[in-house]
C-alpha positions as semicolon CSV with decimal commas, in nm:
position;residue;x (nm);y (nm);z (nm)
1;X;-5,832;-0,444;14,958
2;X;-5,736;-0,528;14,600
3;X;-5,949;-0,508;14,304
4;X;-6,003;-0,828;14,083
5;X;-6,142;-0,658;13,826
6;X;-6,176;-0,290;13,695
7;X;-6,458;-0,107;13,577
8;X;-6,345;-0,069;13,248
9;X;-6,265;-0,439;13,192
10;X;-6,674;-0,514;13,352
11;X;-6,820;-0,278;13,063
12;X;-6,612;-0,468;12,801
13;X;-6,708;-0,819;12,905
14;X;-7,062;-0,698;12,941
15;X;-7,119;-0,484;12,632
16;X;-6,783;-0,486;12,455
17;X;-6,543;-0,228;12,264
18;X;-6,643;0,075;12,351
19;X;-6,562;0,377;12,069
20;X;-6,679;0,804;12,172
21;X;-6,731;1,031;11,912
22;X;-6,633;1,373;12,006
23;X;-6,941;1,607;12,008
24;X;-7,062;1,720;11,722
25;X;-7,284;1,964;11,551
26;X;-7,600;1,833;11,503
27;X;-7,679;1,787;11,098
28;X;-7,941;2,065;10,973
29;X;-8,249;1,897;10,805
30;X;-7,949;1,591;10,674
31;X;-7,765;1,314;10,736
32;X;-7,467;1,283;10,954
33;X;-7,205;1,030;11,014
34;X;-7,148;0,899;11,345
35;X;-6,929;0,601;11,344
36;X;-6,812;0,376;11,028
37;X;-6,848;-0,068;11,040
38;X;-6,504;-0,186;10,867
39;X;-6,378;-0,542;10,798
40;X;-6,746;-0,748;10,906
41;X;-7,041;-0,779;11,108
42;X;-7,067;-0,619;11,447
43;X;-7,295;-0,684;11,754
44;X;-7,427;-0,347;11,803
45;X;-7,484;-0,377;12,238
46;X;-7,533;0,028;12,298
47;X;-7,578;0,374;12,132
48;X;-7,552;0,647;12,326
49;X;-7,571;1,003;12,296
50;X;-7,539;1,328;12,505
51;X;-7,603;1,699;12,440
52;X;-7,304;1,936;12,487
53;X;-7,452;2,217;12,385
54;X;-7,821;2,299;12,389
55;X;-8,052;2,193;12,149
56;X;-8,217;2,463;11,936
57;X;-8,406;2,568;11,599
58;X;-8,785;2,466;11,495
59;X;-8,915;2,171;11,631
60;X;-8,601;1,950;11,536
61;X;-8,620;1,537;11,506
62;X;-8,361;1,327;11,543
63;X;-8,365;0,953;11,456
64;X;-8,041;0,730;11,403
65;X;-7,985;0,568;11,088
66;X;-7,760;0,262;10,973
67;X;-7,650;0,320;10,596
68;X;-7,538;-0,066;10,504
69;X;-7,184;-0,070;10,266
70;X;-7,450;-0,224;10,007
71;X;-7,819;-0,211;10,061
72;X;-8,074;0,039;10,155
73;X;-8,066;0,247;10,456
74;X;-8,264;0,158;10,769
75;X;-8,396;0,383;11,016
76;X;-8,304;0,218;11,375
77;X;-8,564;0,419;11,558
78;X;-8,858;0,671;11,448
79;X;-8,768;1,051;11,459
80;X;-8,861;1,193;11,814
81;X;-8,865;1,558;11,915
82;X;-8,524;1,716;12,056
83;X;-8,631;2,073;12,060
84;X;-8,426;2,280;12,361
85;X;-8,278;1,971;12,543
86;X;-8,082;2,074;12,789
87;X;-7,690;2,061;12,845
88;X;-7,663;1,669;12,979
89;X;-8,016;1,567;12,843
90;X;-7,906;1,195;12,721
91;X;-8,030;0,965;12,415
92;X;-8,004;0,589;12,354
93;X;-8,113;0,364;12,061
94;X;-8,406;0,172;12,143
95;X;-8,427;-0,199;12,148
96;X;-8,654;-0,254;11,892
97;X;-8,620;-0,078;11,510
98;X;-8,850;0,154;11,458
99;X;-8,945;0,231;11,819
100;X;-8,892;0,648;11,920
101;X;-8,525;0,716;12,024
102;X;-8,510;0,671;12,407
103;X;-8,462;1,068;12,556
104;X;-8,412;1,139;12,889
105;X;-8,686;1,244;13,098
106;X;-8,449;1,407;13,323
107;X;-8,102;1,508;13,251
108;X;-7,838;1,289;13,310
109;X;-8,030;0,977;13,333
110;X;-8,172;0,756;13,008
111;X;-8,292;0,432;12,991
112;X;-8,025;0,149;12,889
113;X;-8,087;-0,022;12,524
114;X;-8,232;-0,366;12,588
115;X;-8,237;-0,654;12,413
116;X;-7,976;-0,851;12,253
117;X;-7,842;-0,590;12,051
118;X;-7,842;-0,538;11,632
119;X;-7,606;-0,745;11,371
120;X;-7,492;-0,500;11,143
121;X;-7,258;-0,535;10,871
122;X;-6,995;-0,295;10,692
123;X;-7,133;0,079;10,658
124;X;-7,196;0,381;10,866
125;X;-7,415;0,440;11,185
126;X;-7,604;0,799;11,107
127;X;-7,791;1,061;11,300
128;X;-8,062;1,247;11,068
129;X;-8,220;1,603;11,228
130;X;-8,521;1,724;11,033
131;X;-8,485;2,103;11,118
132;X;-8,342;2,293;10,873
133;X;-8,172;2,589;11,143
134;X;-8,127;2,285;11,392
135;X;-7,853;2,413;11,608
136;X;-7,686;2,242;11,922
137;X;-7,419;1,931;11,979
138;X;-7,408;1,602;12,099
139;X;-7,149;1,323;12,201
140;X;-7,214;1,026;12,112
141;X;-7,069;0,655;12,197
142;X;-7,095;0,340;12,076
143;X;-7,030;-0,031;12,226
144;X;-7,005;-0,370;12,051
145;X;-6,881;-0,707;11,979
146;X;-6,723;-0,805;11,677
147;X;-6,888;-1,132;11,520
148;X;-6,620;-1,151;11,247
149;X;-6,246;-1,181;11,300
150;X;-6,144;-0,807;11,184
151;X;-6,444;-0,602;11,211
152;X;-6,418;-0,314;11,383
153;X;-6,591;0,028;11,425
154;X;-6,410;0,405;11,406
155;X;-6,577;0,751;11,482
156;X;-6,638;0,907;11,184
């Protein structure tokens, strides 16, 4: 039996380029860049994340943040608790803006982002934690579709 079509080339028709950012610290009580918007507008399909090493300090939030080229920031999802997630607990931006980030209710497993996805333009895509001895990593990824000819999105 032959395959027609690979798994990899199915996740890029259905939600696009796909870019992983290695895991990182989380940010104590700041800002932190995830992945950078270059050359136009994007069609943000999925966000991602998943902790690599447990979550710690007191009663840390974590919300995502886009940080436009020019303009003001905008929250893409209300701050929701992350305190002692496990190894494998998993994260995804929600569908609407300013709905609570989507956290697993048991590791491994988180629900999808729905929708049709966010238009974003040149800038960064940020995490913000709120504790100040927040301690812990996560991986995050990223997929989208460019809408102009040139845009494209790195990990930061």
């Amino acid at each position: 039996m032959s395959v027609l079509i690979h798994g990899s080339q199915l996740r890029a028709l259905a939600l696009g380029v796909r870019v992983e950012q290695p895991a990182k610290t989380v940010p104590q009580n700041a800002l932190s860049s995830l992945f950078t918007i270059a050359g136009g507008r994007i069609l943000l399909t999925g966000l991602y994340g998943e902790v690599t090493t447990v979550i710690g300090g007191t009663t840390p939030n974590a919300k995502l943040v886009y940080s436009p080229t020019s303009g003001t920031d905008t929250d893409l999802c209300t701050a929701t608790a992350i305190t002692s997630d496990a190894v494998n607990t998993q994260y995804s931006l929600p569908a609407a803006v300013g709905s609570a980030l989507n956290v697993s209710s048991q590791v491994g497993q988180v629900v999808a982002q729905g929708g049709t996805g966010h238009v974003l333009n040149t800038g960064t895509v940020d995490v913000h934690v709120s504790a100040a001895d927040a301690t812990g990593a996560i991986k995050w990824t990223l997929t989208y579709i460019p809408l102009d000819d040139g845009a494209s999105v790195s990990a930061a």
